[in-house]
Each structure stands twice: as structure tokens, then as C-alpha cells.
NUVOTI-790282 format. One record per residue: residue in three letters; x, y negated, z of N, C-alpha, C, O, CB in turn. Coordinates in steps of 0.2 Angstrom, whole numbers, padded with zeros to 4 digits, always signed. Glycine has a CB too. Layout:
BEGIN
AlaXYZXYZXYZXYZXYZ
...
This chain:
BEGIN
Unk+0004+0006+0000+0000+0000+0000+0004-0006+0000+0002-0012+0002-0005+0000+0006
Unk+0010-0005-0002+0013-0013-0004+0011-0017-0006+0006-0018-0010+0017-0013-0007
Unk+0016-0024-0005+0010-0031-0010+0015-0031-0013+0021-0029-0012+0008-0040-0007
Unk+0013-0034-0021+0016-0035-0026+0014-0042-0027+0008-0044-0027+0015-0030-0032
Unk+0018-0044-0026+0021-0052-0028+0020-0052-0036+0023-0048-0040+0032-0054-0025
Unk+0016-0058-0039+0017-0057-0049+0017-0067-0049+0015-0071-0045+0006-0052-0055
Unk+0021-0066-0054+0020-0075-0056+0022-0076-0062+0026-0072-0065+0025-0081-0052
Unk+0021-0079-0065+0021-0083-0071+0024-0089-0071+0025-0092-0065+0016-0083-0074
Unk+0025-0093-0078+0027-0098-0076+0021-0104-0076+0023-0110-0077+0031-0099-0080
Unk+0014-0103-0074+0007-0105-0076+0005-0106-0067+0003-0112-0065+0002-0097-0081
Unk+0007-0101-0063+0002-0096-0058+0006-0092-0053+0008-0087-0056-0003-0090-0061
Unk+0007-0092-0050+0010-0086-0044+0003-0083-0043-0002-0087-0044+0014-0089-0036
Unk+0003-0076-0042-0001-0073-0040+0001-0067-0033+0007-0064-0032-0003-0071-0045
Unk-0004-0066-0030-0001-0059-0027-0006-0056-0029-0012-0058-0029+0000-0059-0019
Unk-0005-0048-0031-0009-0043-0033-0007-0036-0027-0002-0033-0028-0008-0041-0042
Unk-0013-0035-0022-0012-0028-0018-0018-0024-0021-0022-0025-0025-0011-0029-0010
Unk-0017-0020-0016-0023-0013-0015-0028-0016-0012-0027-0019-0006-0020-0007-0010
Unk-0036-0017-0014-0040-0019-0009-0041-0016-0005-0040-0010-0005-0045-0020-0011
Unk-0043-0019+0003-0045-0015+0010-0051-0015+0012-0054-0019+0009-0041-0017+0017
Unk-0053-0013+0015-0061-0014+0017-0061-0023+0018-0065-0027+0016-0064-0007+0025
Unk-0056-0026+0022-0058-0032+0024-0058-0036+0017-0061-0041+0017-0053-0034+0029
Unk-0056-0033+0011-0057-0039+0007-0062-0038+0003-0063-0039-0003-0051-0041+0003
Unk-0068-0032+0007-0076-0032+0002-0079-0039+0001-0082-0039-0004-0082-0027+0007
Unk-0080-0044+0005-0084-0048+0003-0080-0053-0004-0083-0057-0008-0086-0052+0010
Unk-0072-0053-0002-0069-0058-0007-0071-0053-0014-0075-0055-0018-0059-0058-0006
Unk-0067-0047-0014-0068-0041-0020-0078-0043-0023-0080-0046-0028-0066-0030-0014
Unk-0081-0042-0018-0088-0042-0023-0091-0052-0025-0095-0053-0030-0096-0038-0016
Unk-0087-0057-0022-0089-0062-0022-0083-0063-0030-0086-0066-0035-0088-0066-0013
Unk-0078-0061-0030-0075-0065-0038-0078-0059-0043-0080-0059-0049-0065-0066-0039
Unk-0078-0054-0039-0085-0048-0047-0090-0052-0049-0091-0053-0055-0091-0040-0044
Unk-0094-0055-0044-0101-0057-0046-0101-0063-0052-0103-0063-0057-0105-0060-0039
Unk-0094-0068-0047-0094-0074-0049-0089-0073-0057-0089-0078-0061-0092-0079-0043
Unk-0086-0067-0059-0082-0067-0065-0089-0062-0069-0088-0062-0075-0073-0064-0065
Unk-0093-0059-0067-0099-0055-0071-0104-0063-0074-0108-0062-0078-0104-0047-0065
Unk-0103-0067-0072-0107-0075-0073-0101-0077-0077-0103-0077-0083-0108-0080-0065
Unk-0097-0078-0077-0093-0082-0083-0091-0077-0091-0090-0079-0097-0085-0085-0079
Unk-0089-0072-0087-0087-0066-0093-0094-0066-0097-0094-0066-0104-0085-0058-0090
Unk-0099-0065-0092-0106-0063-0097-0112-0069-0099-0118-0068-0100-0110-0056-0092
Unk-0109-0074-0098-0115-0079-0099-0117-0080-0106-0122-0082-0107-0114-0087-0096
Unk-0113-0078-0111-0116-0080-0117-0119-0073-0117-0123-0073-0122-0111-0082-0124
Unk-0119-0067-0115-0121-0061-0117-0129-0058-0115-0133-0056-0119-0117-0057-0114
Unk-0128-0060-0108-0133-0058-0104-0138-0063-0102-0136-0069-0101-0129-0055-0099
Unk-0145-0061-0100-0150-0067-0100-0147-0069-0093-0142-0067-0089-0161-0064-0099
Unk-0152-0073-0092-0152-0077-0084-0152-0072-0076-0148-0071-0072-0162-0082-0083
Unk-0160-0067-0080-0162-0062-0075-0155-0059-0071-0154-0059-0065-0166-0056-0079
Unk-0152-0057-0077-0145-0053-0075-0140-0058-0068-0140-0055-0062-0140-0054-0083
Unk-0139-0061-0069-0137-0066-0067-0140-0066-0058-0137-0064-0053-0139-0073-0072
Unk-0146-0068-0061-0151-0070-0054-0151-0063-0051-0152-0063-0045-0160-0072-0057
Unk-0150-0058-0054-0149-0049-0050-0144-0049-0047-0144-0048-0041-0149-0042-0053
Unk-0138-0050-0050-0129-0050-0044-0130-0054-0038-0128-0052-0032-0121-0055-0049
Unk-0132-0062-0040-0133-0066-0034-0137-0064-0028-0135-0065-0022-0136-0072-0036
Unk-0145-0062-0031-0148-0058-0025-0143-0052-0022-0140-0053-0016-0157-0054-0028
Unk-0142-0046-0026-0137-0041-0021-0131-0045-0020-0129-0042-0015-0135-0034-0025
Unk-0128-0048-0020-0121-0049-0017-0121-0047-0009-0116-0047-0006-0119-0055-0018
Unk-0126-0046-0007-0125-0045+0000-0125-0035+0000-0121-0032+0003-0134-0050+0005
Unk-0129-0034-0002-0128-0027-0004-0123-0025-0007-0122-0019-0005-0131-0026-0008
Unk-0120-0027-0010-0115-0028-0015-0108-0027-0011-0104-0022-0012-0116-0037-0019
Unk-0108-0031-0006-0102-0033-0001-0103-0025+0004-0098-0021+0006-0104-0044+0005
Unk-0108-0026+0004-0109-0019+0011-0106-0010+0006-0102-0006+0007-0122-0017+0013
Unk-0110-0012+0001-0105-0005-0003-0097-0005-0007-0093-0001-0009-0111-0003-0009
Unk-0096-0012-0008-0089-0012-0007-0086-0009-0002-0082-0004-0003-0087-0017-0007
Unk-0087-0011+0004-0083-0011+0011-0083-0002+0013-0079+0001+0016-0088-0016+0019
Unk-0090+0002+0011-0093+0006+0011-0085+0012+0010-0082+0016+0013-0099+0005+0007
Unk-0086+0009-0001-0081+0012-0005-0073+0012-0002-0069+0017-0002-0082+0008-0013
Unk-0071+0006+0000-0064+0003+0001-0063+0008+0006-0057+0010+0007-0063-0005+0002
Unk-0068+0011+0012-0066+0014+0016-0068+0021+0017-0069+0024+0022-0067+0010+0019
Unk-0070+0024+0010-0071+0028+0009-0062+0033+0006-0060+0039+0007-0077+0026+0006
Unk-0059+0029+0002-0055+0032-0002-0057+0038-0007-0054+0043-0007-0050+0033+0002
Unk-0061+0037-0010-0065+0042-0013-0061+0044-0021-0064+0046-0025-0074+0041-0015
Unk-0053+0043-0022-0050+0043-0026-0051+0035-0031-0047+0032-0034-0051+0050-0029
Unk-0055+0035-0030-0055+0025-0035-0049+0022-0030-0049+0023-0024-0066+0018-0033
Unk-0045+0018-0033-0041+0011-0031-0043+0007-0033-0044+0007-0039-0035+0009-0033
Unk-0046+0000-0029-0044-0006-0032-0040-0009-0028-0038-0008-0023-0050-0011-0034
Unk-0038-0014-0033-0035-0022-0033-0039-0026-0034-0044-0026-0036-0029-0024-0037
Unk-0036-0031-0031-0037-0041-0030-0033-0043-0030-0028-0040-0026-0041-0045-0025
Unk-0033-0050-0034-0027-0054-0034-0030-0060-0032-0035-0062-0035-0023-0054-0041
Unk-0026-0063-0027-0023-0071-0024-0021-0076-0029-0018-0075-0034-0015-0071-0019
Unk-0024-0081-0028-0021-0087-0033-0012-0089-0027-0012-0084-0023-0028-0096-0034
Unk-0008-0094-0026-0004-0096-0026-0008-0099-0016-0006-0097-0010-0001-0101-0034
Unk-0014-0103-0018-0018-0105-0012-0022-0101-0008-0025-0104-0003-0022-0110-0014
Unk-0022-0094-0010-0023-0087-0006-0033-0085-0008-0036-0080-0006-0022-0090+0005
Unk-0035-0091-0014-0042-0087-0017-0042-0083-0022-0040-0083-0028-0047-0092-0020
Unk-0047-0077-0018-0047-0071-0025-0047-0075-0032-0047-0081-0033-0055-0066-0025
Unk-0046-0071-0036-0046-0072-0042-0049-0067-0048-0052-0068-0053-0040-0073-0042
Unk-0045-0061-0046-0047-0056-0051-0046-0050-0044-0043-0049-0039-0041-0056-0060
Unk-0051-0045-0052-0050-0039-0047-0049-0033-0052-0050-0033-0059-0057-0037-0042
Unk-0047-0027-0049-0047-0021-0052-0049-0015-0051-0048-0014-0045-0043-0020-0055
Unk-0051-0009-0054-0049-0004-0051-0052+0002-0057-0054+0002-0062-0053-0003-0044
Unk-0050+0006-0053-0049+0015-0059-0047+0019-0055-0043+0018-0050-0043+0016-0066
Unk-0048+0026-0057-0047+0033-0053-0050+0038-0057-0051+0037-0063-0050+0032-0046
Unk-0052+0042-0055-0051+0049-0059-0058+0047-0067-0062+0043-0066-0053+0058-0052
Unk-0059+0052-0071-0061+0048-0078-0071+0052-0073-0072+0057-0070-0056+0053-0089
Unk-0075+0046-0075-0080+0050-0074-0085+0054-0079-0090+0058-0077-0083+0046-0072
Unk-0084+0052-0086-0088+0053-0092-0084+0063-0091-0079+0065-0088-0085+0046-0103
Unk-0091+0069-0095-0088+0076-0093-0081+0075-0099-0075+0076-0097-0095+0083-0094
Unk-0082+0073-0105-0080+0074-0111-0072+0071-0109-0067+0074-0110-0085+0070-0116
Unk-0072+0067-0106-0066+0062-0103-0062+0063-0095-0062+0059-0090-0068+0054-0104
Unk-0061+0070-0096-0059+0071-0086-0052+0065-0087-0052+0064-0081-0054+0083-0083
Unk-0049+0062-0089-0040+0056-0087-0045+0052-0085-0051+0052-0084-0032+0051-0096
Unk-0037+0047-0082-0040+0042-0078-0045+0037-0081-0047+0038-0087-0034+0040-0077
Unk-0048+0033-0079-0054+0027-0081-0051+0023-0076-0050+0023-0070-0063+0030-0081
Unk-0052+0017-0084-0051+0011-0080-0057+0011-0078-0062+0013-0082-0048+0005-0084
Unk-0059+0008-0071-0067+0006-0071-0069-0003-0073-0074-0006-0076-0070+0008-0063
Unk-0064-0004-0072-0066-0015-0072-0060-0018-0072-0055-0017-0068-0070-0019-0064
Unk-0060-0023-0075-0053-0028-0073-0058-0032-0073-0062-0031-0078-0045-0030-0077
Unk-0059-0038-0069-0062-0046-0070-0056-0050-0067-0052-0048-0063-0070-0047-0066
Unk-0056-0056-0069-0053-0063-0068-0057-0069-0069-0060-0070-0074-0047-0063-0072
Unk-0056-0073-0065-0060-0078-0065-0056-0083-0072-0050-0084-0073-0060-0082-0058
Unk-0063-0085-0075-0060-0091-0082-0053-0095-0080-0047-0095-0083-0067-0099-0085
Unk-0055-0098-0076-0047-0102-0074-0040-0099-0072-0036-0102-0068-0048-0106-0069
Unk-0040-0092-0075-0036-0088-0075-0034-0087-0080-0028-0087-0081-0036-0084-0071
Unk-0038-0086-0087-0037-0085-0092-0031-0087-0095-0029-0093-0093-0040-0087-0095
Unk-0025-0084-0100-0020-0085-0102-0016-0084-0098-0010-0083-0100-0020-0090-0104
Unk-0017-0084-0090-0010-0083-0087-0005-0077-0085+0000-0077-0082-0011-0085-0081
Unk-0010-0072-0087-0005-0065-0090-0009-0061-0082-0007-0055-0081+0008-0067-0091
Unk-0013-0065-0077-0015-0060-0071-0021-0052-0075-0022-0046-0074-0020-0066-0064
Unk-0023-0056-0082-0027-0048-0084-0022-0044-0086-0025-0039-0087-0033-0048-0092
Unk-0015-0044-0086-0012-0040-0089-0006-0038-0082-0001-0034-0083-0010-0044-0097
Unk-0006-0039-0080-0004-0040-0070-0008-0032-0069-0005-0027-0070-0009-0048-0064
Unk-0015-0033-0067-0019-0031-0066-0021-0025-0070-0025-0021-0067-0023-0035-0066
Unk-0019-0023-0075-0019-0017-0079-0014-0013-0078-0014-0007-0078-0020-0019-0087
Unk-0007-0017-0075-0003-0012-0076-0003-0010-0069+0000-0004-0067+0003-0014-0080
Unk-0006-0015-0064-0008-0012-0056-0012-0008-0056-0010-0004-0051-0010-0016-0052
Unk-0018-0008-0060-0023-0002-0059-0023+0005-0063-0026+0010-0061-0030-0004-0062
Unk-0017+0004-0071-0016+0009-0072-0011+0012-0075-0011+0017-0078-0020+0011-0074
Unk-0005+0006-0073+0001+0008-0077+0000+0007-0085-0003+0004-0089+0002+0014-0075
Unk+0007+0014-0088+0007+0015-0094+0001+0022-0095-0001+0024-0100+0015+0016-0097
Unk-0001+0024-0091-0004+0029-0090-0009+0030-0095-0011+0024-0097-0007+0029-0084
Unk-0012+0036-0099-0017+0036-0103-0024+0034-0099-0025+0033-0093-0016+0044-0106
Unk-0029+0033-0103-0034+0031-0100-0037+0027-0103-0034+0024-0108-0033+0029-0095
Unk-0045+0027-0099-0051+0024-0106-0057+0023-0101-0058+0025-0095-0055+0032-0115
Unk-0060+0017-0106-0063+0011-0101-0071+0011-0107-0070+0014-0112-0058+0002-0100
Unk-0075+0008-0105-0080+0006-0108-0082-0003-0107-0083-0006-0102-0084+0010-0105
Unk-0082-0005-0113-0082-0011-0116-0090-0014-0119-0093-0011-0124-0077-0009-0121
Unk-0093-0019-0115-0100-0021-0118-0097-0026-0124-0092-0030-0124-0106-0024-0112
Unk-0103-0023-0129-0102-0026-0136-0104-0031-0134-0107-0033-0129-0106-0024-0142
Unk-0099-0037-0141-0101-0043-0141-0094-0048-0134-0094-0053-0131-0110-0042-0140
Unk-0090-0044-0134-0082-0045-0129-0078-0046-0133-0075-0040-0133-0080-0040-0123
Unk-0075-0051-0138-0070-0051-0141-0066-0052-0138-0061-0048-0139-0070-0054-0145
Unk-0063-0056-0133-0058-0058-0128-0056-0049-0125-0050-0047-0123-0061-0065-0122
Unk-0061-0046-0124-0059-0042-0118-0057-0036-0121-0053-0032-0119-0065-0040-0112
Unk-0060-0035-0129-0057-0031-0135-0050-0031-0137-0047-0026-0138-0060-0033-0140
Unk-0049-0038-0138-0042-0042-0140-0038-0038-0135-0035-0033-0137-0041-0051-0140
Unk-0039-0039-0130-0036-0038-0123-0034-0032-0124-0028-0031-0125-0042-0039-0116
Unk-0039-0027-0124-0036-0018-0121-0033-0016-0129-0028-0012-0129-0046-0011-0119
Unk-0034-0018-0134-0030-0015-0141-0022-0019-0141-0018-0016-0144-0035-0019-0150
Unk-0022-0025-0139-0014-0026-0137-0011-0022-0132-0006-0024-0130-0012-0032-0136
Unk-0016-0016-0128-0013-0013-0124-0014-0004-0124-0015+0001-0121-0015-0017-0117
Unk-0015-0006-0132-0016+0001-0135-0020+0004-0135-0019+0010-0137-0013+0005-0133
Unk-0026+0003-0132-0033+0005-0133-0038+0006-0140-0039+0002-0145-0037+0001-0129
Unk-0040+0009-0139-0042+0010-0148-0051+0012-0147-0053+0015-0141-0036+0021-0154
Unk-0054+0011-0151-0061+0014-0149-0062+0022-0151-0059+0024-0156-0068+0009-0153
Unk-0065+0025-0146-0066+0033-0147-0073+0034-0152-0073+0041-0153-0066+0037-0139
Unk-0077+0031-0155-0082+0032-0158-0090+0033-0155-0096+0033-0157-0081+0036-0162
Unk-0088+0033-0147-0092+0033-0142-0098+0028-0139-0096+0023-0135-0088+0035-0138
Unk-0103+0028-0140-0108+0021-0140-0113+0023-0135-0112+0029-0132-0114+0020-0148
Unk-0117+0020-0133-0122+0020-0124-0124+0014-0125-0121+0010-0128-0119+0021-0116
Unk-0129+0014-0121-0133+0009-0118-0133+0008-0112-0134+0013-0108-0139+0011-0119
Unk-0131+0003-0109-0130+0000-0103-0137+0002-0099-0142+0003-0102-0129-0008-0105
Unk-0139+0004-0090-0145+0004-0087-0149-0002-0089-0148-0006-0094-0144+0003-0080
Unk-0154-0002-0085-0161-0009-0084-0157-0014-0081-0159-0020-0083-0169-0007-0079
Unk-0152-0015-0076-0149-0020-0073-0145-0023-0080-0147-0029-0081-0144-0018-0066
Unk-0140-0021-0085-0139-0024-0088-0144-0024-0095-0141-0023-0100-0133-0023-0089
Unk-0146-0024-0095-0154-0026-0099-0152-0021-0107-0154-0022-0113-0154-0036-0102
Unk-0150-0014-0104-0148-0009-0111-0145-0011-0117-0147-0010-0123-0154-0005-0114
Unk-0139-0017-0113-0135-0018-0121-0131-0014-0123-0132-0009-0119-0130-0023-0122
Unk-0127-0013-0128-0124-0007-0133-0117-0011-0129-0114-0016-0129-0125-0008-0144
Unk-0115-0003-0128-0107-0001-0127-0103+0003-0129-0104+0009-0131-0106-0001-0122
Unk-0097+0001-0129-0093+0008-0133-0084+0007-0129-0081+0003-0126-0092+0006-0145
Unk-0084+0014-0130-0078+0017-0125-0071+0017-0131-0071+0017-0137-0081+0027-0122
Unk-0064+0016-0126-0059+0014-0129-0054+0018-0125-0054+0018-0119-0059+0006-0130
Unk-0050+0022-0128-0046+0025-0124-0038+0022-0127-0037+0018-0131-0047+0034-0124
Unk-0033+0026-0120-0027+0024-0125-0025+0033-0123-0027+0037-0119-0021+0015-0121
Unk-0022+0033-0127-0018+0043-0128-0010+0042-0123-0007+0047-0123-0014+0045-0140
């Protein structure tokens, strides 16, 4: 559980292992980067559902973090000690795909460019093979995983009723 010190010439960051104590930070920059990642995508409703659960939200974090059920995440510090981004991954859940899965990286917009999404990938999953699911219509986050070797596997779904059954598709790297 070491801390890894990351910086750029933009941002210092710190990127550790989340603990149960940092469930409310961990669910409070998810909510608030699922609001900036997904506002052109997703209606209002969406939106208006993270904000109601976040209290829910924060309880089953703390729940997971102390559970150690093979998931890791991270969270990363700005320079001024506020979350920022988070991550995590652990064993693959789809039957077809037993390797690792990424499950999430988020970062807040005012992070963008400063190299913490790419921090954060290599905290959650190294060079390691592994494959994530990507909602359509994310060019940034597309761009993102194919300069890090992710390729789409031809694999498509539909999101639950919380994300209002948009189309997604799955991206591994070999």
C-alpha cells in the first residue's frame, strides 16, 4: 500500500490505493467526474440519480474498500490534497473475458492534459493485458485507451435503466 508520488510539469499529484476512509472523497469525484465526462451524453435524469445516491453511493464504497473483494482502487490528490481522479480493476467480470478489467478511470476536467489519466492506468493496471468497456459517443476516452493499446473486441451492450440503455462496446489490450 505505498504512496506513489506522480508530477508533471502541469500538476503534482499523489496517486495511492484507496482505504475505506477515502469512500466519501472516492464516490464524491466519481459522481462529480460522471457530470462532466457525461453531460453531453446523458439526460439530466442521470445526473439527478448520482446526486440523490451519493449518500448510498459513499456507504457502498466504504462497504467495497473494506471488503477487499479482489477490486483495487486508486485516487489521486491534486498538489492542495483534493481528490481528483479515481481508479480501479481486478479480476475480468464478463464469462467470455476471465484477465484483468479495467473497471473505471475518471478525472476531473481540470485535470485533463496533465498526463493523471495516464498515471492512473498504469496504477490500476500496469502493462498488463486487460479490457474495459467504453460508452459510445467518448471520443476523448477512445483516443485515450488506443494510445494505450486497446483495440475494440467487436463486443456491443446496452447499458441498465440508470444509464438510460446507451450502446457500449468493449476494448481489450492482448
Amino acid at each position: 500500500m505505498g504512496l506513489r508520488s506522480q508530477s508533471s510539469t502541469k500538476t503534482q499529484f499523489l496517486i495511492r490505493k484507496a482505504t475505506a476512509d477515502d469512500a466519501e472523497a472516492y464516490s464524491r469525484t466519481h459522481v462529480a467526474a460522471l457530470h462532466e465526462t457525461y453531460a453531453h451524453i446523458m439526460p439530466r435524469q442521470f445526473h439527478d440519480h448520482y446526486d440523490a445516491e451519493l449518500p448510498k453511493l459513499v456507504e457502498r464504497r466504504r462497504a467495497a474498500l473494506s471488503a477487499e473483494e479482489g477490486v483495487t482502487s486508486w485516487v489521486a490528490f491534486d498538489a492542495g490534497g483534493r481528490p481528483v481522479g479515481i481508479a480501479a480493476s481486478g479480476p475480468g467480470r464478463d464469462e467470455d473475458r476471465p484477465d484483468f478489467e479495467l473497471h473505471h478511470i475518471y478525472t476531473l476536467t481540470s485535470t485533463h492534459g496533465s498526463g493523471l489519466g495516464q498515471r492512473l492506468l498504469e496504477a490500476a493496471i500496469g502493462a498488463s493485458p486487460a479490457y474495459l468497456w467504453i460508452l459510445n459517443d467518448n471520443p476523448r476516452a477512445e483516443r485515450f485507451y488506443a494510445r494505450n493499446g486497446f483495440v475494440p473486441d467487436g463486443t456491443t451492450a446496452l447499458c441498465g435503466p440508470v444509464w438510460h440503455y446507451k450502446p457500449m462496446f468493449r476494448m481489450h489490450r492482448g
